[in-house]
N, C-alpha and C positions, 0 to 999 in steps of 0.2 A: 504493500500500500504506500507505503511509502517513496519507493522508487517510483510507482505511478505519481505520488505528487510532484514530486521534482520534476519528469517530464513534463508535465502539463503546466508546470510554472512555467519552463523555459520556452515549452512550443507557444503558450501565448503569447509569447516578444516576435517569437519568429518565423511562426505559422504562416503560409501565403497570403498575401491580399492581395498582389499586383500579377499583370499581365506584363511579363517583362520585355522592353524594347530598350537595355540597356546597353552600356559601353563594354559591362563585363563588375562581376561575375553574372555569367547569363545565365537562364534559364535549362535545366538538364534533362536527360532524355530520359523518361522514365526506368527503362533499362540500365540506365547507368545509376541511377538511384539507387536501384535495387541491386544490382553485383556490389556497390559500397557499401551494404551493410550484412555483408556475411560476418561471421567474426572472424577476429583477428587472431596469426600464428607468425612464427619466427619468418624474418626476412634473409633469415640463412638458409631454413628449410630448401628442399628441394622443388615444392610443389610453387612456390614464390618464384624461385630461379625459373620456372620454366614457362611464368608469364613474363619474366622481365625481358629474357632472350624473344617471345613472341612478339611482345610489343614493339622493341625495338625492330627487330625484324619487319613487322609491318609499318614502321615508320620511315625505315628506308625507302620500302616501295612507297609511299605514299610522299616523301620529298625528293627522291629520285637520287641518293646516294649508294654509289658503287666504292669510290675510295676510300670515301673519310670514314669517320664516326660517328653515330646518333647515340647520345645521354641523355640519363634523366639526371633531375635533380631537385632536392627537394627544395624549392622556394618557389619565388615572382622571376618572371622572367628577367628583372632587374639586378637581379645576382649575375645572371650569364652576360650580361651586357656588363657588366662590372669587370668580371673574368675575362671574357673579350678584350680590354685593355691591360689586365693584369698579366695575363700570359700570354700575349700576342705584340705590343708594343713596348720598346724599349723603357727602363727608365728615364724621363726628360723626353723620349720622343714624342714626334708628332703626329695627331690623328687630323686629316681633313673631314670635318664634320656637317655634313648636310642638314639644313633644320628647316624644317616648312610647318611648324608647331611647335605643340609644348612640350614632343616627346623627343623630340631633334635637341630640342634645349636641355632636355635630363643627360643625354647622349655626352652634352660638351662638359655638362658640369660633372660624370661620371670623369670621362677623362681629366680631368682637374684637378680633380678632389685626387685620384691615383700618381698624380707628381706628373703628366704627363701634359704636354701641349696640343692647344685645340685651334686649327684652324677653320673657320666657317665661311661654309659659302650660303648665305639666308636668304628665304623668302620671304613675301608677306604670307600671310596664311589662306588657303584656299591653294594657289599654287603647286606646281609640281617641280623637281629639281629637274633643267633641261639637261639632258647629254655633255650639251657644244658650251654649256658652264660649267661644269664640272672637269672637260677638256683644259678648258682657260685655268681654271682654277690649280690645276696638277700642273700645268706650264708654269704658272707662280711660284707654285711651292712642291718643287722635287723632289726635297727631301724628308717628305711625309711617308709614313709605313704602311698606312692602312686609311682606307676612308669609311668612313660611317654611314650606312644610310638605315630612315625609317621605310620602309616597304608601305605600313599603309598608317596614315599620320590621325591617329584616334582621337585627337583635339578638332580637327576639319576636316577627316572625309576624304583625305587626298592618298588616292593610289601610286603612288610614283613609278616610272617606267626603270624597274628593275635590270631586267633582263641590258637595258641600252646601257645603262648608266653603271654596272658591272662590265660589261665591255670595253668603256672605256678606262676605267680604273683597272684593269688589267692591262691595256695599253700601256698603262705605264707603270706595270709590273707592282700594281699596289696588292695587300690583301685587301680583302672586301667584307666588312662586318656587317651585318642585317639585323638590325629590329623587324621581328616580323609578329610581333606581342599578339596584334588584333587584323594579322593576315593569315598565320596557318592555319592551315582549316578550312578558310573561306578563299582563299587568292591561290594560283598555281606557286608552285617554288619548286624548280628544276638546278638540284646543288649542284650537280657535275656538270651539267650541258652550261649554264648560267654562269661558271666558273667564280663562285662564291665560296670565303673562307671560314665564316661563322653563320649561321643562321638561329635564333632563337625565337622563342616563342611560351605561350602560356597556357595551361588546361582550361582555365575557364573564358575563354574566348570565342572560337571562330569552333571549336571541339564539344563546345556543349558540359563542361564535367567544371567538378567543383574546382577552386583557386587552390595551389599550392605545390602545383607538381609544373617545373619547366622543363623546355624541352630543347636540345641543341643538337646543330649540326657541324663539324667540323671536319676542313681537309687537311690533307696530309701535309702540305705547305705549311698551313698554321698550327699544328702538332709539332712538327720539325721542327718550327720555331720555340713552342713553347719550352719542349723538352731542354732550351737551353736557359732559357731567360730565368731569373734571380726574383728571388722574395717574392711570389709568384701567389703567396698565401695557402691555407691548408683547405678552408671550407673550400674554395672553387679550385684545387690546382686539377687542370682539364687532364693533364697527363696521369696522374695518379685514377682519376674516374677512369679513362682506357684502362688501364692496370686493372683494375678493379672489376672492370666490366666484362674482362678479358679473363681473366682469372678465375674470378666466384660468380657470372655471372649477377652481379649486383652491382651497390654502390657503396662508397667508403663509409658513409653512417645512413642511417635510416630512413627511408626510402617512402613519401607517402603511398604508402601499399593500397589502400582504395582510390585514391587519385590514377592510379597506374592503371588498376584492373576495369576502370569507368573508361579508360581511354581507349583500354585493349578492347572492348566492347564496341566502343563508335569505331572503330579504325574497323571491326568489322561486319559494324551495321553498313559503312564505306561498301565494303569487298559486297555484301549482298545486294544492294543498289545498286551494282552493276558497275563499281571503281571509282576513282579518283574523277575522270571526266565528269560524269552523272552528279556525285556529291558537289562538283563546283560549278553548274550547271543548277542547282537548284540555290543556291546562294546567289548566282547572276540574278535569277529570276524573283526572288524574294528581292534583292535591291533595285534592280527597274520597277518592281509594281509600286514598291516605297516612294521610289523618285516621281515615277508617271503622280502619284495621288500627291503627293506635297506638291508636284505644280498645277496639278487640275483647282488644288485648293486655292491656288495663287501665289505660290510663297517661293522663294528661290532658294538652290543649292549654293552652299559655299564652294565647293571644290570644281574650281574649271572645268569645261566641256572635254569629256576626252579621258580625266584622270580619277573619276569619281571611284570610290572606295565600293567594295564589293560586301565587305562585312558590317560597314557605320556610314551616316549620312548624318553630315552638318547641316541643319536650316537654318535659313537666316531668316529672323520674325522681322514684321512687318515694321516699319516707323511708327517708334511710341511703343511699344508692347516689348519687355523686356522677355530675354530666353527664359527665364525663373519661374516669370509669368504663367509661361504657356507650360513647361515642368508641371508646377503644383496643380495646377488648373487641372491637369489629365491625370495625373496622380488619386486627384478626388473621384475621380472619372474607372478609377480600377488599372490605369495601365503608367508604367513606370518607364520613360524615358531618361533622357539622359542631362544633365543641365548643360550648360556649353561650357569650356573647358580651355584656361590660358586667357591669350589677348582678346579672344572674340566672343569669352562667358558672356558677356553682357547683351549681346545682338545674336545669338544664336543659340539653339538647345540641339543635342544630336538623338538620331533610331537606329539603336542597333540592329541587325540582322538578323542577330548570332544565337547560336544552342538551339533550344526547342523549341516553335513556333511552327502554325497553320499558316495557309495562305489566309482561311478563316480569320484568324486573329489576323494577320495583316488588315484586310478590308474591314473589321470594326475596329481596328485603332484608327484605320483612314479619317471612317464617316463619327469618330467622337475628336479627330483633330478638327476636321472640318467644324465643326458645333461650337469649338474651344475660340476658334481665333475668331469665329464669328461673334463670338460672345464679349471678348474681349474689346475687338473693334465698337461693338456700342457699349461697353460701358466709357470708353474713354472718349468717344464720340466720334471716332475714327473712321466711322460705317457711311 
């Protein structure tokens, strides 16, 4: 009896109410609910080891690495973007850091804060990082190690053309780091063909499953390198997790074990839906229906024609009607979007795509946004 009261205290704080159209943690797939709550045994066990070799396993196929290495690890994806400059860039070296948000700007102050120097080439937000400036940019500054990019920028909405802008940063023999926090999942990411040296990413994003378990991808280039570099630290040394991986099947300490086995799940709820194409094909289609209704509504995209985000969509509210606004206002409404996020919280709220959602729930979040800013425009007299 008592153990039933203690749940029912805590489920009251944290019971559902919202239809979630968030930035992340997003909403999970019932199936993944349900494999995270078997109970808990040793992560040394054998029966452990041979989800974590699954998973992995099907992570390769699913980001398309042949050479390098795919890890887990237990944090935010913000650990592995830490480690990215700890064991990949010199001490005192330089990283060229692309920023078209607020997540571009964690990117430089990570580099920073690690002893190391950040050269940036900025947008205003909405934009995308072009090719032929990031060309110019590596002619300036030669003797940078690696360049940083966000893949899809979770403060506006902006998809950046990876695949070009890897190209070129290997033109000029750079490593290539990727935040892909709120792209895997929902965005394609081809390691080897794309010739990228880190790629990381988060469980509860574009995958559907709860926050805490991130996910990396590394090549043999940026291994080679790490395996020499100094004071490299002990929670993230990337060489040691190969070790580790390689060896027991695991990770150096403990491992979110349900976080793992929710993923190993969607990876192949993936394979039944007929692969990787199909799964990224209904994430397109779930972001055009978003996009088409926010402008049937009248309201515009933040992120240029062309680079719009497949997993989140920035809107920009109308004149007079603050992003906050329109938040709380649908909040009351039953569904839980996103406030807006960095230099443009004020003038914009973002929908995410992402984890578990209908087409259904799309179109009655459409027709209660519809309701919202209508409402809004006459109370302020806007109408």
């Amino acid at each position: 009896m008592q153990f039933e009261e203690a749940f029912k205290e805590v489920y009251e704080l944290v019971k559902p109410k919202y239809k979630l159209f968030t930035a992340g943690p997003v909403a999970c797939f019932p199936e993944v609910l349900a494999i995270m709550g078997v109970q808990m045994f040793s992560h040394r066990a054998k029966e452990y080891k041979e989800v974590h070799v699954d998973t992995v396993k099907r992570l390769r196929e699913f980001l398309e690495v042949k050479e390098g290495e795919v890890l887990l690890f237990p944090s935010s994806g913000t650990g592995i973007m830490e480690a990215s400059i700890r064991n990949g860039v010199s001490k005192g070296g330089k990283v060229l850091v692309t920023i078209i948000g607020a997540f571009g700007k964690r990117y430089k102050s990570v580099v920073e804060s690690n002893g190391r120097k950040a050269v940036v080439l900025e947008y205003e937000p909405g934009k995308a990082v072009k090719p032929e400036d990031l060309d110019d940019a590596l002619k300036k500054n030669p003797d940078v190690e690696a360049v940083a990019i966000t893949y899809n920028e979770t403060s506006t909405g902006v998809l950046n053309p990876l695949p070009e802008l890897a190209k070129v940063a290997k033109e000029h023999d750079k490593l290539v780091f990727v935040d892909a926090v709120s792209a895997m999942g929902g965005a394609d990411i081809k390691f080897d063909k794309w010739g990228l040296d880190v790629v990381f990413g988060s469980s509860q994003k574009a995958f559907g499953v709860p926050p805490g378990l991130a996910i990396g991808a590394f090549s043999k280039a940026f291994l080679e390198k790490a395996e020499k570099m100094e004071e490299r630290g002990w929670y993230f040394d990337i060489p040691k997790y190969v070790k580790y991986q390689n060896e027991k099947q695991g990770t150096p300490s403990t491992p979110p074990m349900p976080q793992i086995f929710g993923l190993n799940v969607v990876l192949r709820i993936v394979e039944k839906m007929g692969g990787k194409e199909e799964w990224l094909k209904m994430y397109q289609k779930r972001a055009e229906m978003i996009r088409e209704g926010v402008r049937e509504i009248g309201l515009s995209i933040l992120a240029e024609p062309g680079y719009e985000s497949p997993t989140i969509t920035a809107v920009v509210t109308p004149e007079g009607i603050k992003g906050d606004e329109v938040y709380e206002a649908m909040r009351k409404r039953g569904f839980e979007l996103a406030k807006g996020y960095g230099s443009v919280k004020e003038k914009t709220f973002r929908i995410g795509h992402m984890g578990y959602m209908t087409f259904e729930d799309i179109r009655e979040m459409l027709d209660n946004l519809r309701e919202v800013i209508e409402e809004l425009k006459r109370e302020k007299g806007l109408a």
